[in-house]
N, C-alpha and C positions, 0 to 999 in steps of 0.2 A: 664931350660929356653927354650932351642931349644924343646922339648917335648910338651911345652904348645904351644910353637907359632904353632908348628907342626899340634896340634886338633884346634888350634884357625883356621887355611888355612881349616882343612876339612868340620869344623863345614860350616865355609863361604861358599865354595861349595856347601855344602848339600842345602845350603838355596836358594841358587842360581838357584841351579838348581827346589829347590821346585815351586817357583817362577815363571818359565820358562813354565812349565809342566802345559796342561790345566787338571780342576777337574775331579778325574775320570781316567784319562791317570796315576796314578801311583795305583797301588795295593800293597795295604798292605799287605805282605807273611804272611802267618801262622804261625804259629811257627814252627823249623823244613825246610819251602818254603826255595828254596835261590830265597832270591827280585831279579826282573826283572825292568831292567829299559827299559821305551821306545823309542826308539831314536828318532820320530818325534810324534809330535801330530796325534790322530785320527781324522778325518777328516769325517764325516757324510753326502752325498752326496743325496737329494732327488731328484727321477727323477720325470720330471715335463710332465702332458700330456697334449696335445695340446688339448684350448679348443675347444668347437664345434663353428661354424658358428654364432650359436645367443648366443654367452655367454657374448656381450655387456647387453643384456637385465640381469638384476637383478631378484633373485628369490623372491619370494612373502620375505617381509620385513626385503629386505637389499635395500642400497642406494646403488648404482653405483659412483664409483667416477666421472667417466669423462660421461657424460648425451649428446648422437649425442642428433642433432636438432630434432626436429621431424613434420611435419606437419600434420593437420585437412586430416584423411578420404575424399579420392573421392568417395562418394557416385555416384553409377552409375545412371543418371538420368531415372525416371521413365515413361515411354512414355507414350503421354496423346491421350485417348483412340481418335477411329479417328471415325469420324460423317459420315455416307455417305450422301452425298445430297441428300437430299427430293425429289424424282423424281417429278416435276408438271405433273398434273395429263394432260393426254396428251387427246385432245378434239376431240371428234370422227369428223371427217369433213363429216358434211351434205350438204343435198341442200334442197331449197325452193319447198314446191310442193303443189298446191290447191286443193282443193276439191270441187268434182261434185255436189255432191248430199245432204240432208239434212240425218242426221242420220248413218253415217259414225262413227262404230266404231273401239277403236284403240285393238284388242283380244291381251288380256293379258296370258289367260288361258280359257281352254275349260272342262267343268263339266262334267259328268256323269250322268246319270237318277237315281237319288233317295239319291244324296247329301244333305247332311244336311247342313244349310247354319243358319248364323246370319243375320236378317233383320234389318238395322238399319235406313235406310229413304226411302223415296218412292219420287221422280221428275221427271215430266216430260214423265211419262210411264217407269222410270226404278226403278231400285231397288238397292241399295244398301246394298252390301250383304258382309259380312267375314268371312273367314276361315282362317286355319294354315298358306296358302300364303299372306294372305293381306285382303284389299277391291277392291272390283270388281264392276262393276254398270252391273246391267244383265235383260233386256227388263220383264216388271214386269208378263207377260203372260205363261212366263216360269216359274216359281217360284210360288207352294202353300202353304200361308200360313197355321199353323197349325190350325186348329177347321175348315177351310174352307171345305167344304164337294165335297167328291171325284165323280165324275158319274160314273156309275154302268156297267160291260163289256155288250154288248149285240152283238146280229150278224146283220148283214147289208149286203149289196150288191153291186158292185160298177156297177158306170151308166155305163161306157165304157169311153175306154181309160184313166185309171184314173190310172195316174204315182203314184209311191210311191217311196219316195225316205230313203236314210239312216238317213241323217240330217233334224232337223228342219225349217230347212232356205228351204229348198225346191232346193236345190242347186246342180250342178252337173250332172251326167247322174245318172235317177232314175234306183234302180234295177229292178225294173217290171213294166210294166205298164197292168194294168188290162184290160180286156172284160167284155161286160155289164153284169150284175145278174152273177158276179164272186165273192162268197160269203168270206167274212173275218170277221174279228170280232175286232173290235170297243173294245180300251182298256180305251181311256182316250180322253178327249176332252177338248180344250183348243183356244179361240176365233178362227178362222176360222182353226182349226188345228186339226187332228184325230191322234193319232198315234193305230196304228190299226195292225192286228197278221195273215199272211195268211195262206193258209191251210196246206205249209208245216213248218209251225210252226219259220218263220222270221217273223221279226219285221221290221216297217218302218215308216214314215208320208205321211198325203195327207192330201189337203184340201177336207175339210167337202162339198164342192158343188160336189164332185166330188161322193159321201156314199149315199147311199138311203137305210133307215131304212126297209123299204118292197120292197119286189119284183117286178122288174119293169115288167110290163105288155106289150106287144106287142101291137102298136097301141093305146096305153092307150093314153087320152088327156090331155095334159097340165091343162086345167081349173079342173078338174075334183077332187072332195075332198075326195076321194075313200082308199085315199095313195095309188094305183096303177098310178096315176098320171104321170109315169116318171121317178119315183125314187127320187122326190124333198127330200132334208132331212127332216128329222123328227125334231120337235121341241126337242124332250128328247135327241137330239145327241150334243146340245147345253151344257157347263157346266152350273151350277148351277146359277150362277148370270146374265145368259145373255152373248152377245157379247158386244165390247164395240164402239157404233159406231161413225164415227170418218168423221171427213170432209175436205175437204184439205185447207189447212193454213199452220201456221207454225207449225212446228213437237211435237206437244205436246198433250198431251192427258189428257181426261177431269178426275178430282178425287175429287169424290162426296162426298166420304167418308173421316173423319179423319183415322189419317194414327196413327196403333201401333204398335211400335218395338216387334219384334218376331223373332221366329225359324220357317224355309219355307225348302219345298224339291224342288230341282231342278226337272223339269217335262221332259227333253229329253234326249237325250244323245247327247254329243258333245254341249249344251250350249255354249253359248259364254260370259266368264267375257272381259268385257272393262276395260281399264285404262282412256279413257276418250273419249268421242262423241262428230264429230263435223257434224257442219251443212256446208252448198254450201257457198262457198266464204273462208270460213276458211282456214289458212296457217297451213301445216306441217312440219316437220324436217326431210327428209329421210336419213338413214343414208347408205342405201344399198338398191339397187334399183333392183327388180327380174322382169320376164315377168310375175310371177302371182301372187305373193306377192313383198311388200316391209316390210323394218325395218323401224320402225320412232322412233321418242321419243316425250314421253310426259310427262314434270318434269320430276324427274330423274331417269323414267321407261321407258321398252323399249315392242314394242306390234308390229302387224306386221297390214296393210290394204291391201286389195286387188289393184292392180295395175293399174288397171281399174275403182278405183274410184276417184283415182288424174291427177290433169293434169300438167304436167313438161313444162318450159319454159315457149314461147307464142307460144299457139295451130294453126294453121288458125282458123277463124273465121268461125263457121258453117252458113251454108249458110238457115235461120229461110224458112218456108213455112205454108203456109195456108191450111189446109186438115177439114175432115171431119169424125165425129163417125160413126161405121158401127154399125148395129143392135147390140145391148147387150153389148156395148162397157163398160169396167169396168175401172174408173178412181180413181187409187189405189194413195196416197198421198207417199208412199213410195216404194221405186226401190226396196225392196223385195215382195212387192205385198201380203203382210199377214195382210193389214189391212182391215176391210170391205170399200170394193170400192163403187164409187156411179155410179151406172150405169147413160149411156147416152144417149140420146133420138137420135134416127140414124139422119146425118146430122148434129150434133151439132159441131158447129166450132170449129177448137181446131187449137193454133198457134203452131207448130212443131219446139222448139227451138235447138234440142240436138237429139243427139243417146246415148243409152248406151246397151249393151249387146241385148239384143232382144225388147227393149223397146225404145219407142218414149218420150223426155222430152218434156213436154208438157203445154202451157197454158192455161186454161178453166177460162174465164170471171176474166181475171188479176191474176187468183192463177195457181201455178206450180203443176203439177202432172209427171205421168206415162202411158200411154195407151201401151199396146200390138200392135206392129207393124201391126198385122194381123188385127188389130182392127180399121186401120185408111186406110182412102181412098183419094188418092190427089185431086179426082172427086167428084163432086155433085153427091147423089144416087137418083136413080129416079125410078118410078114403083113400084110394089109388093105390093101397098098399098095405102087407101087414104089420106094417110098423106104423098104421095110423097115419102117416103123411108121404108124400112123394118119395120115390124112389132116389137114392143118394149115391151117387157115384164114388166108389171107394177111394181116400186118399192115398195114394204110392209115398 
């Protein structure tokens, strides 16, 4: 009896302690092992590493338990492009300035001899002409059209003191002035204009009164039809069509003919294109004022005039006179004196309204001209003749 209760207590323990003891924590010996018991549980400790800074963030598809707030991206604003202000276009300051004379142009550009030019109208005596720079308007006597026939070089003579200058305007100090039967040679002619080749082989202009086709004879007589006469020009030194003769009025010249657009060569060197001609009275823009040119504007181009053909402020008032034509007085309708003049019978009244450059502005019978200052006398001319004043050379 004490034997059995004795395995019944160890039996109880064994179970006891089975019971106690976590899975694992007891080893089954071998056969032969002597069992090990273990006196406390094992115990499996994992070390734990800290996570990183963003390991609240969840990896691609897991949830997070605990979700910070989060808010909407500050986009950083995008700066809106900056405009600069349209500068107004800032307006050149002029001043008002009149004009003397009729036929005042405004030079835009100056040509070349033997430019090729587009003719597109004809007014007024000019021409209207383009190139790669624009339109120009350029005195229609400068300018041959194509098919028009050229005159032939020949040699000539000049009468004495016969200036030749570089430009066609006759303008400036000439470079030479000739002595009488000082022989040159005649390249081209164009209404009272030669341009002509001397002997050491320069080029220049003169007017044609100034050229005599034959050699002038010593004592030769003016009346005389010899062509030693003096050295009168020759008709052949005329171009082809005549001169074109002209009267004094308003600045316009006569055109006989219909007008056809073509292809023209400039006929001088140094040409002058206009941007646009004004007549006496007419208002200017200057925009900078020189002693020998100015800047003007006309529309929204810019051309220069001589300084001397505007008048700024209020001038004094020239003080007009009564004078008189001296023998062979030439009464030129324009202040460059390149059109054909009408001569004046000596004595002819003329009202002396103006000065300009070497020239007298001038009345004859209510219309305006130009006489050569040389050419006017403040006195009645008396003697030399029975007509009371110098001898007059007949107009043809």
């Amino acid at each position: 009896m004490k034997l059995c209760n004795y395995l019944a207590l160890v039996l109880m323990t064994v179970l006891i302690v089975a019971c106690t003891v976590p899975n694992g924590a007891l080893k089954v010996p071998a056969e032969g092992d002597t069992p090990v018991v273990q006196d406390s549980p094992v115990v499996t400790v994992s070390l734990v590493t800290p996570e990183p800074e963003n390991a609240n963030v969840p990896e691609q598809g897991e949830t997070s338990e605990e979700t910070l707030p989060t808010s909407d991206p500050i986009e950083a604003p995008t700066p809106e492009p900056t405009e600069e202000p349209t500068p107004e276009p800032t307006e050149i300051p002029t001043e008002p300035a009149g004009v003397r004379v009729n036929g005042v142009g405004v030079v835009g550009k100056t040509f070349s001899r033997g430019a090729t030019v587009n003719v597109t109208a004809l007014q007024d005596g000019y021409y209207t002409v383009a190139d790669d720079d624009g339109e120009w308007l350029v005195e229609s006597w400068l300018v041959r059209m194509d098919g028009e026939t050229e005159p032939k070089p020949y040699d000539a003579y000049a009468k004495g003191n016969t200036a030749v200058f570089s430009n066609p305007y006759l303008e400036g100090e000439p470079i030479t002035t000739l002595g009488t039967n000082t022989k040159l040679t005649v390249e081209d002619a164009f209404r009272l204009l030669l341009r002509v080749t001397l002997n050491d082989g320069s080029e220049g202009y003169t007017l044609a009164s100034g050229v005599s086709k034959s050699r002038i004879s010593s004592g030769g007589s003016q009346s005389s039809s010899n062509g030693q006469d003096g050295g009168d020009i020759s008709l052949s030194a005329q171009p082809a069509g005549g001169f074109t003769v002209v009267r004094l009025g308003a600045y316009r010249y006569a055109e006989t003919e219909p007008f056809t657009p073509g292809t023209g060569t400039i006929l001088a060197e140094g040409t002058e294109g206009y941007i646009a001609v004004f007549n006496a009275e007419d208002m200017m823009r200057v925009s900078e004022r020189g002693e020998a040119v100015c800047t003007v504007s006309a529309g929204d181009r810019t051309g220069t005039v001589p300084t001397d053909l505007l008048v700024f402020d209020d001038p004094a008032p020239y003080e007009a006179w009564n004078g008189y034509a001296k023998n062979n007085a030439d009464l030129h309708r324009h202040y460059r004196m390149l059109d054909e003049p009408e001569s004046l019978r000596t004595n002819t009244s003329v009202h002396v309204v103006g000065e300009l450059r070497d020239l007298y502005i001038v009345e004859v019978n209510g219309q305006t001209g130009y006489l050569r200052m040389s050419e006017v006398s403040r006195a009645k001319i008396t003697g030399g003749g029975s007509s009371g004043g110098d001898w007059t050379e007949p107009v043809l």
